[in-house]
N, C-alpha and C positions, 0 to 999 in steps of 0.2 A: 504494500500500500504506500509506502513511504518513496519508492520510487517513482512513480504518479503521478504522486504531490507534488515531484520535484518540476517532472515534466509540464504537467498544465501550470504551474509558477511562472518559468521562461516563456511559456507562448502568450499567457495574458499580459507581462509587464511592455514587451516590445508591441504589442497590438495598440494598446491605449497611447502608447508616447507615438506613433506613427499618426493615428487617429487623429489627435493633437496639431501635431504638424502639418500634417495634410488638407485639415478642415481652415486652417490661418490662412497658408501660401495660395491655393487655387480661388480663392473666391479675391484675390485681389489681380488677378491675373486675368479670371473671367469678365471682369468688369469693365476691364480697358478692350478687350477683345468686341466686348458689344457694342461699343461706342464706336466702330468703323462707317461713316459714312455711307447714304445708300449707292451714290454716284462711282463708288469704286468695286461693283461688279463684275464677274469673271464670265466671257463669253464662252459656254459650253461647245462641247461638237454637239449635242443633241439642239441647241436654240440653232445652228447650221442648217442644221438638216431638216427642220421644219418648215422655215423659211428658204423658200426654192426662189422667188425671185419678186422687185417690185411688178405691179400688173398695170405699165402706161397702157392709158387708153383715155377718150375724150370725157366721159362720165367718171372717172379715176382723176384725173386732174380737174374738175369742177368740185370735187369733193374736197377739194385740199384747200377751198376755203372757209370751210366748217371744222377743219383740224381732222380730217379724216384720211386716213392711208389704206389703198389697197394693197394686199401681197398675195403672190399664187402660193401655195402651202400643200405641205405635205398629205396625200388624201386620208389617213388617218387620225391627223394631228385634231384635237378638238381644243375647244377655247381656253382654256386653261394655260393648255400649252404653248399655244399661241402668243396669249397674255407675256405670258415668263419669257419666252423669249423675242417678243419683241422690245422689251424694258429691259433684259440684259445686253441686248446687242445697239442697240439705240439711246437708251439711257434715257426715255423720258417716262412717266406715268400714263397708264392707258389705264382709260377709264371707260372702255367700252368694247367688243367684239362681236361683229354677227358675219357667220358663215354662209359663204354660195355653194352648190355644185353645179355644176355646166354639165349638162350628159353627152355626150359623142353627139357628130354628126356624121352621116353619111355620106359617103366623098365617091366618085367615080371618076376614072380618068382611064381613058378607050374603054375598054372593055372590062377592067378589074374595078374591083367593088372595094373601097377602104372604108376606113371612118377614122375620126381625129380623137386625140385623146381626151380623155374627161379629165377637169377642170375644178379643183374644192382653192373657192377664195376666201381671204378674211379681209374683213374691213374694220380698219383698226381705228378707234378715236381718242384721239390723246389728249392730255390735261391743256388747257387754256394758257398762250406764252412760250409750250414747247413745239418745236417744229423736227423733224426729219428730215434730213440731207439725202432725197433719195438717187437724186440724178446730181454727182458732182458737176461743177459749173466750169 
């Protein structure tokens, strides 16, 4: 029995003096970690891949004086994701998304029968003051 006693002695004293040190040091360390700005965001490969490309066109650029962005997007991607990665890679606040799908059309040229690819848009609107650089000048 007295051998035992000796054992649970050594593992309880170093637990609590760990316990101790550990519960002081990380909670001054988590604090300044939070404090990071929102503006200094890391552009994932997934916010890439969702955003396939801006969508110019004459009803796309009329929209862009309401603060509104169109982008063609990945056909799985849903609004959420959209969201997140257009505020990671752009860096402003969007405070809105609604989704298009375009279905194929059917294409004929001589004699062979095609059809075009289907089409999933978002239309992005963003906070009041921020703009998009979508076509460099």
């Amino acid at each position: 029995m007295a051998l035992t006693d000796l054992f649970k002695k050594k593992k309880q004293e170093p637990k609590t003096v760990k316990k101790e040190e550990k519960k002081e040091e990380p909670k001054k360390e988590e604090k300044k970690e939070a404090q990071v700005p929102k503006k200094q965001r890391k552009i994932t490969g997934e916010s890439l891949k969702i955003l396939k490309s801006p969508h110019v066109a004459e009803k796309a650029t009329d929209l862009l004086d309401k603060n509104q962005y169109v982008f063609k997007v990945w056909p799985k991607a849903n609004k959420q994701e959209v969201k997140k990665a257009v505020e990671s890679i752009f860096n402003v606040r969007v405070l809105d998304v609604r989704m298009v799908n375009l279905p194929a059309k059917k294409r004929r040229i001589g004699r062979f029968l095609g059809s075009t690819q289907t089409i999933r848009k978002a239309i992005v609107k963003v906070a009041a003051g921020e703009k998009i650089e979508i076509l460099p000048r």
